[in-house]
PAKE-465351 format. One record per residue (C-alpha): x, y, z; residue in one letter. Coordinates in steps of 0.5 Angstrom, whole numbers, plus 2048, in hexadecimal, padded with zeros to 3 digits. Layout:
XYZA;...
//
This chain:
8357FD8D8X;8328038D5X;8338078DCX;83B8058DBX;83B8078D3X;83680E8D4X;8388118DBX;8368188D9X;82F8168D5X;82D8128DCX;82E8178E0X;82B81D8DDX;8258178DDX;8268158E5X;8208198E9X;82481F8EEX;82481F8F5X;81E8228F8X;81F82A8F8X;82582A8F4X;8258318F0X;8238318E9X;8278358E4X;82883C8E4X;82583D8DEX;81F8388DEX;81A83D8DEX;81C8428D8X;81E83C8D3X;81A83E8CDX;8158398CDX;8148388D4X;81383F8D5X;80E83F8CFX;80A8398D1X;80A83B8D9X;8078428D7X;80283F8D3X;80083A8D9X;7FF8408DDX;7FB8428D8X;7F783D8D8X;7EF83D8D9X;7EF8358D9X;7F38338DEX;7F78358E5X;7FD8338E4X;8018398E3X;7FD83E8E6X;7F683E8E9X;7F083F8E4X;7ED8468E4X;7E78448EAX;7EC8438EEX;7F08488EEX;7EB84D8EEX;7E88498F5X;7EF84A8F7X;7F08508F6X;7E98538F8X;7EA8508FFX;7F0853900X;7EE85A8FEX;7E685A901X;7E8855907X;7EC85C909X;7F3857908X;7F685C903X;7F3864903X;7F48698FEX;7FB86C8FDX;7FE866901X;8058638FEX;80485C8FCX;80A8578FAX;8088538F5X;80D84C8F5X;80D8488EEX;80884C8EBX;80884A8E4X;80484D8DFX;8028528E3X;7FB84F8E6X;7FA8508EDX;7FF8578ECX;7FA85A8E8X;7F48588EBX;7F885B8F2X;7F98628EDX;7F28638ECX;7EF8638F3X;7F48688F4X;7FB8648F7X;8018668F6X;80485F8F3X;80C85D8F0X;80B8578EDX;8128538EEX;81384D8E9X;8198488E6X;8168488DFX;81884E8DAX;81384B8D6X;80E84B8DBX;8108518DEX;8108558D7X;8088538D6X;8078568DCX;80A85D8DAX;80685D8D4X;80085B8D7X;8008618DCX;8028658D7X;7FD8648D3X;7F78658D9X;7FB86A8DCX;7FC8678E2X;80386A8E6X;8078628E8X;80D8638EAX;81085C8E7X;8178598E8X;8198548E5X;81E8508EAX;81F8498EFX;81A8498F6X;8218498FAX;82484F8F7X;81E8548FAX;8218598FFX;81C85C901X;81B860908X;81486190CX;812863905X;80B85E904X;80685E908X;804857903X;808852901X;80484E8FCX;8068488FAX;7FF8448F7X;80283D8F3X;8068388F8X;80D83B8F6X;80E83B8FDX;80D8338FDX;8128318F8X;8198348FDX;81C831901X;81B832909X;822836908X;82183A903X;81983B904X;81C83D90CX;820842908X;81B844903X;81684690AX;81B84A90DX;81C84E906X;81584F906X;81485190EX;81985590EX;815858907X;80E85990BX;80D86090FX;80A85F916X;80585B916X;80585A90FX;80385290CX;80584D908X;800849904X;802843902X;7FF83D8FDX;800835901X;8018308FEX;7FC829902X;800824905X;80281F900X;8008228FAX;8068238F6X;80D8208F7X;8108268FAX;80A822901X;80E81B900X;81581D903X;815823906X;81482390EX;81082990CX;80D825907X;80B82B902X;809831907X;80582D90DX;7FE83290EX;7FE834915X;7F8838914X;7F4831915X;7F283190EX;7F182990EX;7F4825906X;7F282C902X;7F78318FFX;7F5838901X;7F883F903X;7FB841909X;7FC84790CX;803848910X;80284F913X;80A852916X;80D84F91DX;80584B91DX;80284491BX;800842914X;7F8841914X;7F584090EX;7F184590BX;7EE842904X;7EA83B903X;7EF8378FEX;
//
């Protein structure tokens, strides 16, 4: 009876298709943007962003393992507020730091500002980039790439392919099976972990025209 009376208001309610594009402009409104950059921020809690231990074990295994050497070009995907371009800027890497949040992207460019740091940070959609053979690093460090569709994440990986130099690598952040929604429905259920890293996240490395093995412990 009250789905006959307020079509509208039960279908603004209903649950959407799996993969079912968000709103345009979901991640700039003003409190969502506000409270999402807060959540990157946030020591507590790993649910924006990784807490600081993380990033830096990230970030120093990269560089010290020899993934990434000073002067190399990284690309940053979904780089919020900057934590992992910043980090990548101090150990002498070249990094522009792509991200969909103005507000995020906007924290960021004063935070380099203010530490000296040369980022290059864009404030555009993951599908949009048009680069050439320009990165020798594609980092894409919170599971983003879990959350398209096998469609759209196909094309996102040939963005990316074509972005990487020769022999350059992609590295990305797994989601384990069956951990969140995205695990339930999706053939792929969630970026399947191929590098034989059992139930646990973890980061993978997919180097240009080879296999994906993982580089980092979840």
């Amino acid at each position: 009876m009250l789905h006959n009376l307020f079509p509208s208001i039960f279908s603004q309610t209903s649950k959407p298709p799996l993969f079912e594009p968000g709103e345009l402009q979901f991640w700039n409104d003003p409190h969502i943007s506000k409270s999402m950059l807060e959540a990157h921020l946030d020591q507590t809690h790993d649910r924006a962003s990784r807490r600081t231990a993380e990033i830096e074990k990230t970030v120093s295994h990269l560089t010290y393992s020899g993934f990434l050497k000073t002067g190399d070009r990284v690309l940053d995907l979904g780089c919020g507020p900057g934590l992992y371009s910043s980090r990548l800027c101090l150990e002498g890497v070249r990094v522009t730091g792509i991200d969909i949040s103005r507000r995020s992207i906007d924290y960021a460019r004063t935070q380099a500002e203010k530490e000296g740091l040369d980022i290059d940070y864009i404030c555009a959609d993951f599908f949009s980039i048009e680069y050439e053979e320009t990165f020798d690093a594609v980092l894409q460090a919170y599971g983003e790439i879990c959350t398209f569709s096998d469609e759209k994440r196909n094309i996102l990986l040939s963005l990316i392919h074509r972005a990487l130099k020769d022999r350059g690598f992609f590295s990305f952040l797994t989601c384990p099976q069956g951990c969140c929604e995205c695990g339930k429905d999706s053939k792929t259920g969630g970026m399947p972990q191929k590098a034989g890293s059992g139930d646990r996240a973890g980061t993978l490395c997919w180097k240009k025209d080879s296999i994906i093995r993982k580089i980092i412990p979840g």
